[in-house]
BAGU-223161 format. One record per residue (C-alpha): z, x, y; residue in one letter. Coordinates in Angstrom, 2 decimals. Each point is the difference from the previous one (the first is absolute). Layout:
BEGIN
+---------+---------+---------+-----+
|       Z |       X |       Y | res |
+---------+---------+---------+-----+
|       Z |       X |       Y |   A |
...
+---------+---------+---------+-----+
//
This chain:
BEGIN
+---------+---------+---------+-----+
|       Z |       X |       Y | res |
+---------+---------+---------+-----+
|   99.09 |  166.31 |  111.70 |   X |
|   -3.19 |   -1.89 |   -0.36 |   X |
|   -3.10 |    1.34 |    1.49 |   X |
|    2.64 |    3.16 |    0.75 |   X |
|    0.74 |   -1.88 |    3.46 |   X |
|    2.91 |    2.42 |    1.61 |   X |
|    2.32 |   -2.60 |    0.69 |   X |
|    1.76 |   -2.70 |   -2.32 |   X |
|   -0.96 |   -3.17 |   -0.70 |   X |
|    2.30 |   -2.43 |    2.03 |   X |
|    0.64 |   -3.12 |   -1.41 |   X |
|    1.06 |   -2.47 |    2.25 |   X |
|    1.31 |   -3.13 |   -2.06 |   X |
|    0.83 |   -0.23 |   -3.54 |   X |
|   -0.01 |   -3.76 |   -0.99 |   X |
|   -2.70 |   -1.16 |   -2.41 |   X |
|   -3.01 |    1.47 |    1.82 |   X |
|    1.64 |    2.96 |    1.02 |   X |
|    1.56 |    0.64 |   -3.32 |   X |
|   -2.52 |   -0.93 |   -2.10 |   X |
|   -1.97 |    3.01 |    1.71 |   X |
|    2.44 |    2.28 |   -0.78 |   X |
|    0.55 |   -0.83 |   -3.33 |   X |
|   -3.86 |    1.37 |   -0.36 |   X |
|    0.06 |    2.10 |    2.11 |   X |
|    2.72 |    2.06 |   -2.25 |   X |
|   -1.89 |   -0.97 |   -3.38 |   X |
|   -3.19 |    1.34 |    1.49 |   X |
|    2.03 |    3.50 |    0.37 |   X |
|    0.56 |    0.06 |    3.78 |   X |
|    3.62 |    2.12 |   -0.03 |   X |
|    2.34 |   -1.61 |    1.03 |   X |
|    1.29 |    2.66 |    1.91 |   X |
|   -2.89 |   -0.92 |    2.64 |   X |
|    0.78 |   -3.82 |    0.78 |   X |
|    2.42 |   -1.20 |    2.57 |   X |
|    1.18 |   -3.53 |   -0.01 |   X |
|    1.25 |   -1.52 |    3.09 |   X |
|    1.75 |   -3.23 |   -1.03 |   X |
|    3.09 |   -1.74 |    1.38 |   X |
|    1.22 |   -1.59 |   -3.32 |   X |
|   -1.97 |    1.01 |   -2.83 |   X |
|    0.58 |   -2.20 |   -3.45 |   X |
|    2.77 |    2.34 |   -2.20 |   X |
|   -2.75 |    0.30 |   -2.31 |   X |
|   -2.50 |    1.70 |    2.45 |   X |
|    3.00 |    2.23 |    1.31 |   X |
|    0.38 |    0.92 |   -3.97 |   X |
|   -3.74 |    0.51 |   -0.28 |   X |
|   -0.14 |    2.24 |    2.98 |   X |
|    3.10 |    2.29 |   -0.91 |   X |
|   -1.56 |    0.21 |   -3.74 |   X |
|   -4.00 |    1.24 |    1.84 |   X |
|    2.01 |    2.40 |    2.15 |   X |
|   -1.14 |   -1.94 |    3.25 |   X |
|    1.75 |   -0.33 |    3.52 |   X |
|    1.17 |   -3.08 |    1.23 |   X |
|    0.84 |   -0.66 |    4.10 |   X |
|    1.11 |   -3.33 |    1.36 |   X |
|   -1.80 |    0.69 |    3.14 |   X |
|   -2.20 |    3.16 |    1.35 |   X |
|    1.48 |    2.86 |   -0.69 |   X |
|   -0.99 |    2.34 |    2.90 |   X |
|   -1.93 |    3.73 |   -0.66 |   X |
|   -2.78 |   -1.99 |   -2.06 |   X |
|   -3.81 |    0.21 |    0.12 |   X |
|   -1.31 |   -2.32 |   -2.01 |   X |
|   -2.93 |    0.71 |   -2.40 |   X |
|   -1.02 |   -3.54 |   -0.70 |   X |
|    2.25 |   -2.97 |    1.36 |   X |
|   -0.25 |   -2.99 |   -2.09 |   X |
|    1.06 |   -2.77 |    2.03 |   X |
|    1.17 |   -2.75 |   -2.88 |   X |
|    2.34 |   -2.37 |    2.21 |   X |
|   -0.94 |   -4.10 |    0.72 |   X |
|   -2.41 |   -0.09 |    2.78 |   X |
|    2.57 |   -2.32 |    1.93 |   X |
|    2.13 |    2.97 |    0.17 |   X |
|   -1.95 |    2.72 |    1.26 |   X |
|    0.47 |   -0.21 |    3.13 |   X |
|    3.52 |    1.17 |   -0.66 |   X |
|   -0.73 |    2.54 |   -2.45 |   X |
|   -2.41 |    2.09 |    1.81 |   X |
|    1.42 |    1.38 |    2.77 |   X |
|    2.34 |    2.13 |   -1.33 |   X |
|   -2.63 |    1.44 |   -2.45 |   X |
|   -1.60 |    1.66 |    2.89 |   X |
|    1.34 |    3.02 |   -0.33 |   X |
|   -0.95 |   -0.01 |   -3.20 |   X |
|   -3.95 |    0.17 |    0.85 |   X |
|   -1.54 |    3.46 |    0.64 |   X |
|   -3.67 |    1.41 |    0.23 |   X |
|   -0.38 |    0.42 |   -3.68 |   X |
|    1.55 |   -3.24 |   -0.98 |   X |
|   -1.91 |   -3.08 |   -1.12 |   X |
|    1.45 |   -3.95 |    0.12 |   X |
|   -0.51 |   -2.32 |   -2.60 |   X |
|    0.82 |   -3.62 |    0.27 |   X |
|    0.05 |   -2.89 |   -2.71 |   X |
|    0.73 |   -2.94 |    2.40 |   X |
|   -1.71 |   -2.47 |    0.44 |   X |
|   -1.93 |   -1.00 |    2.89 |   X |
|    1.57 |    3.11 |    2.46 |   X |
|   -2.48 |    2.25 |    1.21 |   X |
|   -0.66 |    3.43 |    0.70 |   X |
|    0.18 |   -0.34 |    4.09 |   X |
|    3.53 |   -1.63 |   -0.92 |   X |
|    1.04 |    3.19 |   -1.66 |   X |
|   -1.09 |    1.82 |    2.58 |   X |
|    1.41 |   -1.45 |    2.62 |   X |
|    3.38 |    0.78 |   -1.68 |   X |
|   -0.59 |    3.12 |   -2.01 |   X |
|   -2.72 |    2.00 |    1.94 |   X |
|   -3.37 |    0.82 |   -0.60 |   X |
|   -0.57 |    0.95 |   -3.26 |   X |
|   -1.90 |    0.37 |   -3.46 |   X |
|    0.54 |   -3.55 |   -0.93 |   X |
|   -0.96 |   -2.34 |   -3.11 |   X |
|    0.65 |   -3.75 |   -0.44 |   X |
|    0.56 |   -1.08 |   -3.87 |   X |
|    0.00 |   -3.26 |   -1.69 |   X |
|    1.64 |    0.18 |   -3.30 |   X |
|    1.06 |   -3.03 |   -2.48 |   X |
|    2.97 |   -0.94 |   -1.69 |   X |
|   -1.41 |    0.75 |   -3.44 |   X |
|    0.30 |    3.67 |    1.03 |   X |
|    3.48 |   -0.33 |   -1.23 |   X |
|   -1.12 |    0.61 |   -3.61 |   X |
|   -2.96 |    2.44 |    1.45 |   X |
|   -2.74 |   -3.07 |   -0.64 |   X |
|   -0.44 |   -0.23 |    3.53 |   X |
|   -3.21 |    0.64 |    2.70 |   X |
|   -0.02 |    0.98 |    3.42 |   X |
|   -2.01 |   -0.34 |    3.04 |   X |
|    0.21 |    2.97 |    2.43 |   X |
|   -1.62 |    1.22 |    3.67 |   X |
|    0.73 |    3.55 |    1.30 |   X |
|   -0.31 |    0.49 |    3.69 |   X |
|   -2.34 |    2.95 |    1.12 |   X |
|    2.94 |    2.82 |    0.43 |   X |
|    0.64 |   -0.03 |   -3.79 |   X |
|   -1.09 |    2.72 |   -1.56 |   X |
|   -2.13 |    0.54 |   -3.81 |   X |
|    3.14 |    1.45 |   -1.16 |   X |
|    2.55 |   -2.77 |    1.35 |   X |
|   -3.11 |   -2.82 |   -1.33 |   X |
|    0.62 |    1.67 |   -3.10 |   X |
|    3.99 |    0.05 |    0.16 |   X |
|    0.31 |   -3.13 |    0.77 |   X |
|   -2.55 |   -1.47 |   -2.81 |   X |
|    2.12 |    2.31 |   -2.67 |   X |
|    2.90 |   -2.45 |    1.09 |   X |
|   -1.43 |   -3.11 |    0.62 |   X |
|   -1.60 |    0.48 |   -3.61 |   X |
|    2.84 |    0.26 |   -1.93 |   X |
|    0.30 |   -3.92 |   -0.06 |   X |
|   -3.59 |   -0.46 |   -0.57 |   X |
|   -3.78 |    0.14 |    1.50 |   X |
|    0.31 |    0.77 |    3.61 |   X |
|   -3.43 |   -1.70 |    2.01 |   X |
|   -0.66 |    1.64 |    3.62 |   X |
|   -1.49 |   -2.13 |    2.40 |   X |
|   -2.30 |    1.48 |    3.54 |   X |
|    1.84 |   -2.84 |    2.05 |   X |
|    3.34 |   -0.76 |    1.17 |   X |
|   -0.52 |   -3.37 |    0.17 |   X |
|   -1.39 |    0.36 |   -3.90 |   X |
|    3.68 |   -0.01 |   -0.79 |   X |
|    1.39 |   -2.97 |    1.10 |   X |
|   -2.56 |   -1.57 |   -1.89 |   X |
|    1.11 |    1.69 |   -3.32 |   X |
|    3.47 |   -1.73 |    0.83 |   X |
|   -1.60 |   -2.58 |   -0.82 |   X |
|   -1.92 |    0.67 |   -3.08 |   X |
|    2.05 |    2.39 |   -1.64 |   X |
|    3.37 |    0.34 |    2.16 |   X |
|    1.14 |   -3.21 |   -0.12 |   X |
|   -2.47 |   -0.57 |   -3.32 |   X |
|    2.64 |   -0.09 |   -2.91 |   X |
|    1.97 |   -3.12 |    1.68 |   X |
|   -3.46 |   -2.07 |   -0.55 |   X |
|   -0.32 |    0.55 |   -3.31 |   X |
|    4.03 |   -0.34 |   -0.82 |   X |
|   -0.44 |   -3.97 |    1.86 |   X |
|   -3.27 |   -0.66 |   -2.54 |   X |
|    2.09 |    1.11 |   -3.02 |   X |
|    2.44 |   -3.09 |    1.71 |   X |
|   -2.80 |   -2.11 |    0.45 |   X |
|   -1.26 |    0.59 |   -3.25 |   X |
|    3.43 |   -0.75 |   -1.47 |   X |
|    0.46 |   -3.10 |    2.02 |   X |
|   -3.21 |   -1.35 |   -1.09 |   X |
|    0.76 |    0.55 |   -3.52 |   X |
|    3.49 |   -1.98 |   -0.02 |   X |
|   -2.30 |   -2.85 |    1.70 |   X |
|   -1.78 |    0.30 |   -3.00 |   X |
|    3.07 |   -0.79 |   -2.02 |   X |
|    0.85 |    3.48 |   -0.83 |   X |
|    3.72 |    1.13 |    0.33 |   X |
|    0.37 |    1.71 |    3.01 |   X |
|    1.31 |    3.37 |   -1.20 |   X |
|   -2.38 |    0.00 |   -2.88 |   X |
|   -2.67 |   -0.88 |    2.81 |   X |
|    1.36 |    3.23 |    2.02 |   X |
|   -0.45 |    2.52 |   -2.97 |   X |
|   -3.58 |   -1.08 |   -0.47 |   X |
|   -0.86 |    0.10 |    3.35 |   X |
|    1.80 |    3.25 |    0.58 |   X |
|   -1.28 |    2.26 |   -3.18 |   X |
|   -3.78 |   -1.72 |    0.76 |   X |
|    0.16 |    1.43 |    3.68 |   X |
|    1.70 |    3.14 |   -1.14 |   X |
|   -2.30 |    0.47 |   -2.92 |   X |
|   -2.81 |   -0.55 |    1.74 |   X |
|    0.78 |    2.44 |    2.86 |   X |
|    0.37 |    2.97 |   -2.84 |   X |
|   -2.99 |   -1.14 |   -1.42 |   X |
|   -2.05 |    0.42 |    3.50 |   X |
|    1.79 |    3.60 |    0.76 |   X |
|   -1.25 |    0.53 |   -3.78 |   X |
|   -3.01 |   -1.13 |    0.32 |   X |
|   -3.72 |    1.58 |    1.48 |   X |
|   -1.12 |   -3.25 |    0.41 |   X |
|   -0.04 |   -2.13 |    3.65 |   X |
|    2.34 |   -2.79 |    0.26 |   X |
|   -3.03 |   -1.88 |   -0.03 |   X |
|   -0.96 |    1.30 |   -3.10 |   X |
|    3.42 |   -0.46 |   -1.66 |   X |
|   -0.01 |   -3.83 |    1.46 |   X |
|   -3.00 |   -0.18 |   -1.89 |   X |
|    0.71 |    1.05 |   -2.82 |   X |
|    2.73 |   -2.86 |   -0.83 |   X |
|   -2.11 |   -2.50 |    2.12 |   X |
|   -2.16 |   -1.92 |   -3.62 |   X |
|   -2.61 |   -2.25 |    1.69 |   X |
|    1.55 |   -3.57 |   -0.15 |   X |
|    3.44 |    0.85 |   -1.02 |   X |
|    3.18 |   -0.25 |    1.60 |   X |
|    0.13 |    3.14 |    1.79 |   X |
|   -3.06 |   -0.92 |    1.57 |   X |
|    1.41 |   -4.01 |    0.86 |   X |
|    2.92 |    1.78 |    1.84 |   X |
|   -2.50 |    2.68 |    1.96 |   X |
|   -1.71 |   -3.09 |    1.18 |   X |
|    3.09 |   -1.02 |    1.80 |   X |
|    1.10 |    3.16 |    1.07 |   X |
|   -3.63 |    1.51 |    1.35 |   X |
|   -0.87 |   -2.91 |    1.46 |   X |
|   -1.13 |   -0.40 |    3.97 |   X |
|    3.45 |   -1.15 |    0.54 |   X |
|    1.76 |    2.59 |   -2.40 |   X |
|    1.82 |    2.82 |   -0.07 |   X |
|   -2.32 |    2.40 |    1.79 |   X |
|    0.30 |   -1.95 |    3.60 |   X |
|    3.54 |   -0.13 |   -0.47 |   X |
|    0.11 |    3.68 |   -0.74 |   X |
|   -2.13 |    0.54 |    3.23 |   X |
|    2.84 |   -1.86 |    2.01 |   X |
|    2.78 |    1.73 |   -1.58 |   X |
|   -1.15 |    3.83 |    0.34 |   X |
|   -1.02 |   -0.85 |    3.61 |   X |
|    3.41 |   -1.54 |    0.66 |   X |
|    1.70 |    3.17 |   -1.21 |   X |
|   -2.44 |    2.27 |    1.67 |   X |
|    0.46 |   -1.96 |    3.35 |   X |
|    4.07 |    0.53 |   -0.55 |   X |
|   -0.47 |    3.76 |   -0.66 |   X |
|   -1.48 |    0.29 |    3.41 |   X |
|    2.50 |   -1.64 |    1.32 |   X |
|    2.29 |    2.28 |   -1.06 |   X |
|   -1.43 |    2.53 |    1.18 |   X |
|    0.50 |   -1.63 |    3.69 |   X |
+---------+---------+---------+-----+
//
C-alpha cells in the first residue's frame, strides 16, 4: 500500500484516465491485492488485467469499506451522480483525489464530507507514462498521504504541486488540455504543407515525426526551448522567415493568450 496508508486504494472509474493509472500503478509494484475498482462496465480487457494483478472489482460501493485514498477518475459532468454513494466510503484516515476538470474541493465536500482532499490535473499522454500533472492538497492532508498520493500520481510522469486552488484550473489550460494544441499544429502544419503542393499524407508524416521528434528532443534535452529554437533558428534563413510570421505582434503568442484564458475561464465554469 503506498505510503503504508491502512486502507485500499479505491479506484473509482477505469476508462482511459482511470486505467491508465492503474496500469502504473501495478508496474510501479503497488499489489494488486490493495486496489479496488468500482466500475459499472469495465472494457473485457481491464476485467482480464484486474483478475491477472489479483485486484477487486465492484460495480458500485461495496459497503464495510474505508478508503485509504479515493481516486475519483469519472467525467466531471457525471459527478454529481457518482458521489453520493461513495460516502460511506470516506472515513477519518481517508484522503480524496480528483482528476476532473474544473470541480472543486468545496464540491467534493459538499457530497463526500470533510476530508483530506487533493485536486489533480493529469494529461492524456499519461497513457504511455509521458505525462505531467498539476496538483493542490487541501490543509487536512497529511506528509504521509502528500507522499501517497505523489507515489501514484508519479507513475505517469513529473507530478508539479501548486499553493492555490485556483493554480489548477489554470494548468488545465497549459498542461491539461495542452496535448490537443499541439496535435491541431501538427494539422496545421500538415495543411500548410499540401498548400505548398505537398501530398497530403506525405505532408502529415513530416509534420507529425517533426512535432514528435522535436518533443523527445526537448524532454532530452538541458537546454530551454528557447535555446533549442535557437539553435535551428540560422540568421536569415528560412527558419528564421517563418519565426517572423509566427512571433510577430499579431502571432501566435496573442492567440495563445486567448486560447489558455478561454479554457481557464471554462474550467471555472465547471466548477459552478
Amino acid at each position: 500500500m503506498p505510503g503504508n496508508l491502512s486502507g485500499p486504494v479505491v479506484l473509482v472509474g477505469a476508462g482511459n484516465m482511470g486505467g491508465a493509472m492503474l496500469t502504473g500503478w501495478l508496474k510501479s509494484g503497488v499489489p494488486g491485492s490493495s486496489i479496488l475498482v468500482i466500475d459499472p462496465a469495465p472494457s473485457e480487457a481491464m476485467m482480464s488485467a484486474l483478475a491477472q494483478a489479483g485486484a477487486r472489482h465492484e460495480t458500485s460501493a461495496p459497503a464495510g469499506i474505508e478508503a485509504g485514498i479515493l481516486f475519483l477518475a469519472v467525467k466531471p459532468q457525471v459527478m454529481e451522480t457518482v458521489l453520493p454513494p461513495l460516502r460511506p466510503l470516506v472515513g477519518p484516515q481517508t484522503v480524496v483525489v480528483s482528476v476532473a476538470a474544473g470541480k472543486t474541493l468545496s464540491f467534493f465536500e459538499h457530497h463526500l464530507g470533510a476530508a483530506a482532499m487533493v485536486r489533480a490535473m493529469p494529461n492524456t499522454p499519461a497513457m504511455i507514462g509521458r505525462g505531467v500533472t498539476g496538483a493542490y492538497a487541501n490543509a487536512r492532508v497529511s506528509d504521509e498521504q502528500r507522499t501517497a498520493v505523489h507515489d501514484l500520481l508519479k507513475v505517469s510522469g513529473p507530478v508539479e504541486w501548486v499553493t492555490s486552488e485556483s493554480d489548477i484550473d489554470s494548468v488545465t489550460a497549459v498542461s491539461g488540455s495542452g496535448p490537443a494544441y499541439v496535435f491541431y499544429l501538427v494539422e496545421c502544419m500538415a495543411e500548410a504543407g499540401r498548400k505548398l503542393g505537398l501530398s497530403a499524407d506525405l505532408a502529415m508524416r513530416l509534420a507529425r515525426e517533426t512535432v514528435a521528434g522535436a518533443g523527445e528532443l526537448l524532454h532530452q534535452s538541458p537546454d530551454e526551448a528557447a535555446r533549442l529554437r535557437q539553435n535551428v533558428t540560422s540568421p536569415g534563413g528560412t527558419t528564421a522567415a517563418a519565426l517572423a510570421v509566427l512571433m510577430a505582434d499579431d502571432g501566435i503568442q496573442p492567440i495563445f493568450d486567448r486560447a489558455l484564458a478561454a479554457a481557464r475561464d471554462r474550467a471555472q465554469e465547471l466548477g459552478g
